[in-house]
C-alpha positions as CSV (number, residue, x, y, z in Angstrom):
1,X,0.0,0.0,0.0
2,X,1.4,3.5,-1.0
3,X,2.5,5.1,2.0
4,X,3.3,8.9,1.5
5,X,2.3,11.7,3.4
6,X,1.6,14.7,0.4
7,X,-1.2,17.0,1.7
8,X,-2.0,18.0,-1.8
9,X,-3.2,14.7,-2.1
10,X,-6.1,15.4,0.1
11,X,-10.1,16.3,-1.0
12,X,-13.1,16.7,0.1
13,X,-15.0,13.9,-0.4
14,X,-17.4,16.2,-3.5
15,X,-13.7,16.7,-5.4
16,X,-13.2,13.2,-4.8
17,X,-16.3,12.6,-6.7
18,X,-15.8,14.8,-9.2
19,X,-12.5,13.9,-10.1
20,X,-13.5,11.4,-12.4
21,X,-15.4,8.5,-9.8
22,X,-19.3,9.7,-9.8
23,X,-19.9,6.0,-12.0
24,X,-19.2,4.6,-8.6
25,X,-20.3,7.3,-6.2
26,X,-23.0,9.1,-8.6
27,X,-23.8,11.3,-5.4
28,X,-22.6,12.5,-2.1
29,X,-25.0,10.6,-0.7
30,X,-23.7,7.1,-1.9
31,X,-20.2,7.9,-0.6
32,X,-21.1,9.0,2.3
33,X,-23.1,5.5,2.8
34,X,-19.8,4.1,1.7
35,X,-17.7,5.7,4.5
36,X,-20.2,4.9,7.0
37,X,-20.1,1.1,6.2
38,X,-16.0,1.0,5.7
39,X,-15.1,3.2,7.8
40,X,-12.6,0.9,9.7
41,X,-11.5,-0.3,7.0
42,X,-10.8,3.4,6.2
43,X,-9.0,4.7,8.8
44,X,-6.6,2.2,8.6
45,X,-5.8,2.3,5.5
46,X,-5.1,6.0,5.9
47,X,-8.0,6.9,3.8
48,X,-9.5,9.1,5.3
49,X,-8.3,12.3,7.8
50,X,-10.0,14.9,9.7
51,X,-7.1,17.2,10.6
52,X,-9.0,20.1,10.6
53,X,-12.4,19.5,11.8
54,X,-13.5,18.1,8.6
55,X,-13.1,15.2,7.0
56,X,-10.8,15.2,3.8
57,X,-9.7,11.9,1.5
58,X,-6.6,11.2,0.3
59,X,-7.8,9.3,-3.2
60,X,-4.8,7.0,-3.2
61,X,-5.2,5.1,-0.4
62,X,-9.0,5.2,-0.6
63,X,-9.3,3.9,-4.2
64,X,-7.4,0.8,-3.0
65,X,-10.4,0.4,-0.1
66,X,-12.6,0.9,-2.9
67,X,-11.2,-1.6,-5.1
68,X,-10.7,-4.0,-2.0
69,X,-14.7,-3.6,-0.7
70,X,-15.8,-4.1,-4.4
71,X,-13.6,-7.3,-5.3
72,X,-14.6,-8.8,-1.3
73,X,-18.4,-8.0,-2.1
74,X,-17.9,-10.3,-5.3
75,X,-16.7,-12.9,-3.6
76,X,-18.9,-13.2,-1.1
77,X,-21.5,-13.1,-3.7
78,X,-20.3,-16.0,-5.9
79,X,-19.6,-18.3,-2.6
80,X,-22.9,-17.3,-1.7
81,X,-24.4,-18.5,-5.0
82,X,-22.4,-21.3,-4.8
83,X,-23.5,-22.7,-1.3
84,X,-27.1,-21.5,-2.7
85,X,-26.6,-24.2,-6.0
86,X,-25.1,-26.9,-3.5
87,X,-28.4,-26.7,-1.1
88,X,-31.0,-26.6,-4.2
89,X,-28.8,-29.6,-5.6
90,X,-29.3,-31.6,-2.0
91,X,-33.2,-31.0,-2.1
92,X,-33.5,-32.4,-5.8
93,X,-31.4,-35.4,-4.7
């Protein structure tokens, strides 16, 4: 994980969206949501900072969480069609 510590690098989390990510977050709203539910997840990765009262993003490190969350949520999904198949397979047999 990229590890640097350029303030320039921090946004609020509308630039954030505006620089080029509203086809995952199409509103404040849905990031917000985001942060809420990976907000551990955030913290540690460096993600996110409030050094000033208000809460700032450095994109690096939170596109990773991003990409992290997204590929984790796809996983779960296909193990959780899979263990779905494997039941409806039992109840035929």
């Amino acid at each position: 994980m990229l590890h640097t510590n350029d303030l320039s690098l921090l946004q609020t989390p509308k630039d954030y969206i505006s620089d080029g990510r509203t086809h995952i977050f199409p509103s404040e709203a849905s990031l917000q949501w985001f942060i809420r539910k990976n907000k551990n997840l955030l913290i540690q990765a460096s993600a996110l900072l409030c050094p000033t009262g208000r809460t700032l993003i450095d994109a690096n490190h939170f596109d990773e969480v991003v990409y992290a969350v997204g590929t984790n949520a796809l996983k779960q999904e296909s193990s959780i069609k899979q263990v779905g198949a494997l039941l409806s397979s039992k109840e035929v047999a």
